[in-house]
Structures are given as structure tokens and as C-alpha cells.
C-alpha positions in Angstrom: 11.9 4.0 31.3 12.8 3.5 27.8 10.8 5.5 24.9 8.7 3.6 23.0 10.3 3.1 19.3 7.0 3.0 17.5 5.8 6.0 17.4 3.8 7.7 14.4 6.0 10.0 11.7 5.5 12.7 9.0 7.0 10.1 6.7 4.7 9.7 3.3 3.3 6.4 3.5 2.8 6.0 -0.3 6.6 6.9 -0.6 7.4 4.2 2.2 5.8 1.5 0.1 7.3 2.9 -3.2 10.8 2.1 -1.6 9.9 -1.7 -0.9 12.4 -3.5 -3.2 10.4 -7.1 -3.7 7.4 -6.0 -6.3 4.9 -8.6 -5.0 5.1 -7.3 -1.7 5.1 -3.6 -2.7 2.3 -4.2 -4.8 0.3 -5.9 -1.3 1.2 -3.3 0.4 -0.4 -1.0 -1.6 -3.4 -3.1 -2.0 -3.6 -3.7 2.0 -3.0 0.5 1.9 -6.6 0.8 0.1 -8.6 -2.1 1.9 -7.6 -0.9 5.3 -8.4 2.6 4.8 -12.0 1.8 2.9 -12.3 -0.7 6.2 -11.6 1.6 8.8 -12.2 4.8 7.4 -9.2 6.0 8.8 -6.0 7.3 7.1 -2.7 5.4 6.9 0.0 7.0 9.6 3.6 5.6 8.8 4.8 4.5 12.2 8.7 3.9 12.0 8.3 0.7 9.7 4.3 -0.3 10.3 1.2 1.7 8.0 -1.1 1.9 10.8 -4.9 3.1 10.8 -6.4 4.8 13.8 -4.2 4.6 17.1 -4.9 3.3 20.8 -3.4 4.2 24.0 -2.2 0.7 26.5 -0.4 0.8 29.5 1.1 -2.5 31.5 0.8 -2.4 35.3 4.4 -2.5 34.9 3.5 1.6 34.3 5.2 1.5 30.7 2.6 3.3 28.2 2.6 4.2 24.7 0.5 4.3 22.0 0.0 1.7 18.5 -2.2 1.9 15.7 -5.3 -0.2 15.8 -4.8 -2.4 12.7 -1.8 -2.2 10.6 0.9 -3.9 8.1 4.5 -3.6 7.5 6.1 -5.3 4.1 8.5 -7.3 5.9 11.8 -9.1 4.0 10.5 -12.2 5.2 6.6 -11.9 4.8 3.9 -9.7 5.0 3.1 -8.8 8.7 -0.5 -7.9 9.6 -1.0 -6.4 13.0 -4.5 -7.3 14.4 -5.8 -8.3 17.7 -7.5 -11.2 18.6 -10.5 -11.3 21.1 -13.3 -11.3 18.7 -15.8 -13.9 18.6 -15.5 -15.4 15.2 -11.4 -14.8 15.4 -10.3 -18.6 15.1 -13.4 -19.6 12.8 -12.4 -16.5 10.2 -8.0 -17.9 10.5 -9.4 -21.2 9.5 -11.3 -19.5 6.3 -8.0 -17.4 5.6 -6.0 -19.4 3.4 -2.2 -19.9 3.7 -0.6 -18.0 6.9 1.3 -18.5 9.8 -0.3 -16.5 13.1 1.7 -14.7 16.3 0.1 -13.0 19.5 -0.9 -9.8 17.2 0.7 -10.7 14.2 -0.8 -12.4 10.9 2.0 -13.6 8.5 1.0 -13.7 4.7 4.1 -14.5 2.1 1.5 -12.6 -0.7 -2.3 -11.5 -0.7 -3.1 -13.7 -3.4 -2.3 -17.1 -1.0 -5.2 -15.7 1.5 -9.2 -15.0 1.1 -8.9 -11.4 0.4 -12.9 -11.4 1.4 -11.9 -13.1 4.9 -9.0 -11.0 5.5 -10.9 -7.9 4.9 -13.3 -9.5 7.4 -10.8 -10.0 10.2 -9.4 -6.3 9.8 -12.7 -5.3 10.3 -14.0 -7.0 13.3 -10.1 -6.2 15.1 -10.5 -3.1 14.3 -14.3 -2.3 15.5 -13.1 -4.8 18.8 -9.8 -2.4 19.5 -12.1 1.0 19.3 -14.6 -0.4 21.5 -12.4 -1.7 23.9 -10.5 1.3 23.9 -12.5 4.0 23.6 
């Protein structure tokens, strides 16, 4: 079975985001950097191409296993990708509150922070976040 490609590095994650080329989204990604560390209390792991914060261990009944980070963002070319997971209560009332995006099964898709409630955004981090450790602790 193939290896899983995302895997956490010893890459610097401040140094990561100092090499994004488009400043708006270098200057998110450093501003996501802070929010989801003071959210989760965890610190940022660089894994391949996604900051991630805390990690959780899945497997498919298929037997393929790996680990991912909990919460997490990557300054994509195209937009900035925010991995949460949904399953929380309030999930679909908080995406209504957020502001501009565009959603995919774990993804969130922001062009720049300032087109989103950074209060709401910060909410949805958190309750992912507390919903992945307790369901997979």
C-alpha cells in the first residue's frame, strides 16, 4: 500500500511562509499561523505543504492508515485552503456568518482573511478542533 505523502517535517514553518510569493497571502498565512496556535494551543508542524496544529490518527476499513493534523492551512496559488472538519453542531450556522468562501468535504477556501469574519473563523477552528480531539482521542 502506498505511503501516505502528508506526513509532518523538520521544515521551519515561519520560513515556509516567508517563501510564499503573493504578499496578501503570506501575510494570512502568518496571521492564520498566530490564531490557530493561540486557538489550539498547539504548535504549528509543517506537513509537506499544510501548517498543521495537533495531529490525529484515521484508518479506512480499506486498512490504509495515516496520520493529519487536526486543523490546518496551506497558502495555496489559487486561494487560501483551511483544513477543518465538519460534524459540529453549529458548523452550517457559523459558514453562513463567515463571509465570502467557497467550502469542500474538509476544506474551507478563503481568496484573503479580510473577505471573512475573522471572529467566526476563529470560532469554526475552534469548535473543529475541540470536535477532532474528542473524537479522536
Amino acid at each position: 500500500m502506498a505511503e501516505n505523502k502528508t506526513r509532518p517535517t523538520e521544515e521551519s514553518v515561519t520560513g515556509f511562509l516567508s517563501r510564499v510569493e503573493n504578499k496578501t497571502r503570506r501575510e494570512d498565512g502568518f496571521a492564520l499561523l498566530e490564531m490557530m496556535a493561540e486557538v489550539t494551543g498547539e504548535t504549528a508542524v509543517l506537513w509537506g505543504s499544510i501548517v498543521g496544529f495537533g495531529s490525529y490518527h484515521y484508518k479506512y476499513e480499506t486498512g490504509r492508515e495515516g496520520d493529519m493534523p487536526m486543523v490546518g492551512f496551506s497558502p495555496r496559488k489559487q486561494s487560501m485552503t483551511v483544513y477543518i472538519m465538519p460534524g459540529f453542531d453549529q458548523y452550517e450556522e457559523m459558514l453562513a456568518q463567515l463571509g465570502k468562501h467557497k467550502i469542500g468535504k474538509a476544506c474551507l477556501y478563503i481568496n484573503k482573511l479580510a473577505d471573512v469574519d475573522e471572529t467566526v473563523l476563529r470560532q469554526l477552528i475552534k469548535h473543529s478542533y475541540d470536535h477532532m480531539k474528542a473524537t479522536n482521542s
